[in-house]
C-alpha positions in Angstrom: 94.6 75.6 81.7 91.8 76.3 84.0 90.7 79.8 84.7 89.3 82.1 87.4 86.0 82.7 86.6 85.3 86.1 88.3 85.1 88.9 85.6 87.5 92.4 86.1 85.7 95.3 86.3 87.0 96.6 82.6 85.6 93.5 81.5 82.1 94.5 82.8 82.5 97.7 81.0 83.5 95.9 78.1 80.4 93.7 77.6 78.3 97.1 77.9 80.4 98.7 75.5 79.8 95.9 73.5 75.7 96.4 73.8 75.9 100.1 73.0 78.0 99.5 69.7 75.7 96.7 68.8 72.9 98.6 69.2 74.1 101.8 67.5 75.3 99.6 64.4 71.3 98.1 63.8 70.7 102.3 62.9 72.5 103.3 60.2 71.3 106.7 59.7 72.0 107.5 63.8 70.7 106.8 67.2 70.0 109.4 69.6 71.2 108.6 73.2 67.6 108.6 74.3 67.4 105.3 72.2 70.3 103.6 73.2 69.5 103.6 76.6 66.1 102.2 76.2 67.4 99.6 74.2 70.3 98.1 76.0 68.8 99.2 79.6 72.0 101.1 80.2 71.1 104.1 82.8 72.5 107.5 81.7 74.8 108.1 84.7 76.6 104.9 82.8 75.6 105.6 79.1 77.1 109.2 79.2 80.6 108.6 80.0 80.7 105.1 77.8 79.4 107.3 74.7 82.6 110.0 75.5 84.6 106.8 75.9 83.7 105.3 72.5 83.7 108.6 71.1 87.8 109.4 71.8 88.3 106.3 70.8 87.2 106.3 67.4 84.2 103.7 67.6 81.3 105.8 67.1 80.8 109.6 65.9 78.0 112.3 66.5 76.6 113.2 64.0 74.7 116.8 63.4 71.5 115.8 65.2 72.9 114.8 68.1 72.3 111.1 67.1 75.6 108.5 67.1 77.3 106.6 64.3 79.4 103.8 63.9 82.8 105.3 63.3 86.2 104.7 61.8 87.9 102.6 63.9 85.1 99.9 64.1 84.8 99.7 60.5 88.5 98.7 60.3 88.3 96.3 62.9 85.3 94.9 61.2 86.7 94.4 57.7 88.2 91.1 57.3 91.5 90.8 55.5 92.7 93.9 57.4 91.6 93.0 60.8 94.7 91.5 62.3 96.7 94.9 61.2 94.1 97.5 62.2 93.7 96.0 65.4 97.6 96.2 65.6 97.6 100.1 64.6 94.4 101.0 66.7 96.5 99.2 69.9 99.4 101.4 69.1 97.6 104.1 69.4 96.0 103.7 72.2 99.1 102.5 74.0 100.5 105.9 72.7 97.8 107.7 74.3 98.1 105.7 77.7 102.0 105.9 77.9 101.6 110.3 77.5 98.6 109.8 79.9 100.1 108.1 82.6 103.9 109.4 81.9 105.3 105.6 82.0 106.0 102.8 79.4 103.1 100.7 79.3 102.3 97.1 78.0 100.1 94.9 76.9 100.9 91.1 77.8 99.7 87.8 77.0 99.4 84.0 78.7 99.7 82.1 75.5 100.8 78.3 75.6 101.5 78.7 78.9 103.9 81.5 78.5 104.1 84.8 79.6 104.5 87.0 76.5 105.0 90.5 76.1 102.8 91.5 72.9 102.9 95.2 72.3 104.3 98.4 74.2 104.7 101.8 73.7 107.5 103.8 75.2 109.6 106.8 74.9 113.0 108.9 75.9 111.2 109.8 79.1 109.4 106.5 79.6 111.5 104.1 78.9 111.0 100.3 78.8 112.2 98.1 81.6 115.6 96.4 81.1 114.7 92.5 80.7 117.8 91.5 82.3 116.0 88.5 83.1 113.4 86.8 80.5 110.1 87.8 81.5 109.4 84.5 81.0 111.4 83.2 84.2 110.3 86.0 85.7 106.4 86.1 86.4 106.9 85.4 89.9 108.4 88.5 90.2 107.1 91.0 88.0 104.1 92.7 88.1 103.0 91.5 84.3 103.7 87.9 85.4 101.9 87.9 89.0 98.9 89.7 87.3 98.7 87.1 84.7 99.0 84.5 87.5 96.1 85.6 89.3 93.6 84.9 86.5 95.2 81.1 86.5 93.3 78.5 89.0 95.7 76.3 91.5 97.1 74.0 89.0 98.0 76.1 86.0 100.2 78.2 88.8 101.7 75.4 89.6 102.6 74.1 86.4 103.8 77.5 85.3 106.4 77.0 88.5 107.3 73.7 88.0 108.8 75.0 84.5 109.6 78.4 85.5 111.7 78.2 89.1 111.1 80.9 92.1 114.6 82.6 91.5 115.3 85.5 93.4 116.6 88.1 91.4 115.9 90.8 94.2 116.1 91.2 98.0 112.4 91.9 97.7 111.7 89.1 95.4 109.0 86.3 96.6 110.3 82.9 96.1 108.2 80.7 98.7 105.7 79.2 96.7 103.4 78.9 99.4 104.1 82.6 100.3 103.3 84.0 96.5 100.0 81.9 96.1 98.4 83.3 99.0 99.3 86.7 98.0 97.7 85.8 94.7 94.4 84.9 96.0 94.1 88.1 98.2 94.9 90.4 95.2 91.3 92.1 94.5 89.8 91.8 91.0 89.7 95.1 90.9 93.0 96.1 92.3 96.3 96.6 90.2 99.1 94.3 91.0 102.6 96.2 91.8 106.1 95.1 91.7 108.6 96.9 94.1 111.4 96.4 93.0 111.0 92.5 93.1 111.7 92.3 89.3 115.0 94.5 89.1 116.4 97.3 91.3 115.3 100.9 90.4 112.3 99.8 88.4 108.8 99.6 89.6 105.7 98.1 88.0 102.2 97.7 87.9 99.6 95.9 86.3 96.0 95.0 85.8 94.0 92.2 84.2 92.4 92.4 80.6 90.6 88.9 80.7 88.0 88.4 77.6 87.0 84.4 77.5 89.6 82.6 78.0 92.0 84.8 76.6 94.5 85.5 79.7 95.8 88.8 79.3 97.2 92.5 81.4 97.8 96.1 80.7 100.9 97.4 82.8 103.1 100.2 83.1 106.7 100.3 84.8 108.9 103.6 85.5 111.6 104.4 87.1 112.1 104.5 91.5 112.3 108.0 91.2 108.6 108.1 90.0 107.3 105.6 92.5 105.6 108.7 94.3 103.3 108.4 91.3 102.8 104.8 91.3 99.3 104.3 93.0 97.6 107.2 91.0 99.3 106.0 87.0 98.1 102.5 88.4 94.7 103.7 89.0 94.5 105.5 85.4 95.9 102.4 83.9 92.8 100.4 85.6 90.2 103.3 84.2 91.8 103.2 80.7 91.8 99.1 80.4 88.5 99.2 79.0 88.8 100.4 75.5 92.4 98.3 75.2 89.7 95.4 75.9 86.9 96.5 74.0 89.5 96.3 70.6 90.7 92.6 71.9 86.7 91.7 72.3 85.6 93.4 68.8 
């Protein structure tokens, strides 16, 4: 399975992320922010908001002086034996956080053996889950999850996604010309979240953007329901600004 190699944006801020921790992790007894940006290069304008980021999320901690710590949540993930059920719990969480933040159920979902697969989620009695009335599996041609997860796949892995998984049309708005759906693939921005109208199932609508580490394909997404599309565009656009730490505790 070949993929695209143009980074998302969260990635970029992922591999930053990644420098500050690293760098903050050689000090033991604390780094001032002073330091950190003359060792990884970062500028301030950037540094200052990744810190607060990294902060909330439980990867670092100020200490008295002013100076940064590794925190709690990166010794977890760090510890071996624990690893695969910390990462688990601090996912949960920060699903938890997203889902009250954006007011919609949210997912994280997963290309794995050439399958779409629906990993974790977080929802609630006022954000409930969509009904998979059809596998999501049969579905990526139509939902948001599945088209986002499609646009990190080159020409050929589309296609042998769709010769197993047929262009059904499960709604009037529901693209099943192949030809039709690729091209609307390749003009989706990087950078943009992909939305479902109601092509996956009446009175739902979705959206979804790309969390792509290696060659791990992957998305964040959030569905509600038609009632709440009038907050579509601006959940979809928190979603995008809060993929990075749902990365950063895939890439750690």
């Amino acid at each position: 399975m070949a993929l695209k190699p143009e980074p998302t944006a969260p990635f970029h801020s992922v591999q930053y992320a990644l420098r500050v921790l690293e760098t903050i992790s050689r000090h033991g007894g604390g780094v001032t922010d002073v330091q950190i940006a003359r060792e990884t290069g970062l500028p301030s304008a950037h540094l200052a908001p990744m810190l607060l980021m990294l902060r909330r999320e439980g990867y670092v901690v100020q200490v008295s002086d002013g100076a940064y710590a590794i925190g709690d949540s990166l010794v977890l993930l760090g510890s071996g034996v624990n690893r695969q059920q910390a990462l688990q719990a601090k996912l949960q969480e920060t699903l938890d956080q997203l889902r009250d933040s954006v007011g919609a159920a949210v997912y994280i979902s997963r290309y794995v053996d050439g399958e779409v697969r629906i990993t974790q989620f977080a929802d609630g009695p006022r954000t409930p889950k969509v009904n998979e009335w059809v596998d999501f599996r049969s579905a990526a041609h139509a939902s948001a999850v599945g088209k986002c997860l499609l646009t990190q796949l080159d020409q050929n892995g589309r296609r042998d996604h769709l010769s197993r998984h047929k262009t059904a049309r499960l709604t009037s708005r529901t693209i099943t010309n192949e030809k039709i759906l690729f091209s609307k693939l390749d003009s989706q921005p990087a950078t943009v979240p992909v939305l479902d109208l109601q092509e996956y199932a009446l009175g739902t609508v979705c959206a979804a953007v790309p969390i792509t580490a290696g060659a791990a394909v992957g998305c964040l997404a959030l569905s509600m329901p038609i009632e709440h599309a009038h907050r579509l565009r601006s959940a979809a656009q928190t979603l995008n600004r809060r993929a990075a730490p749902v990365l950063l505790s895939l890439a750690i």
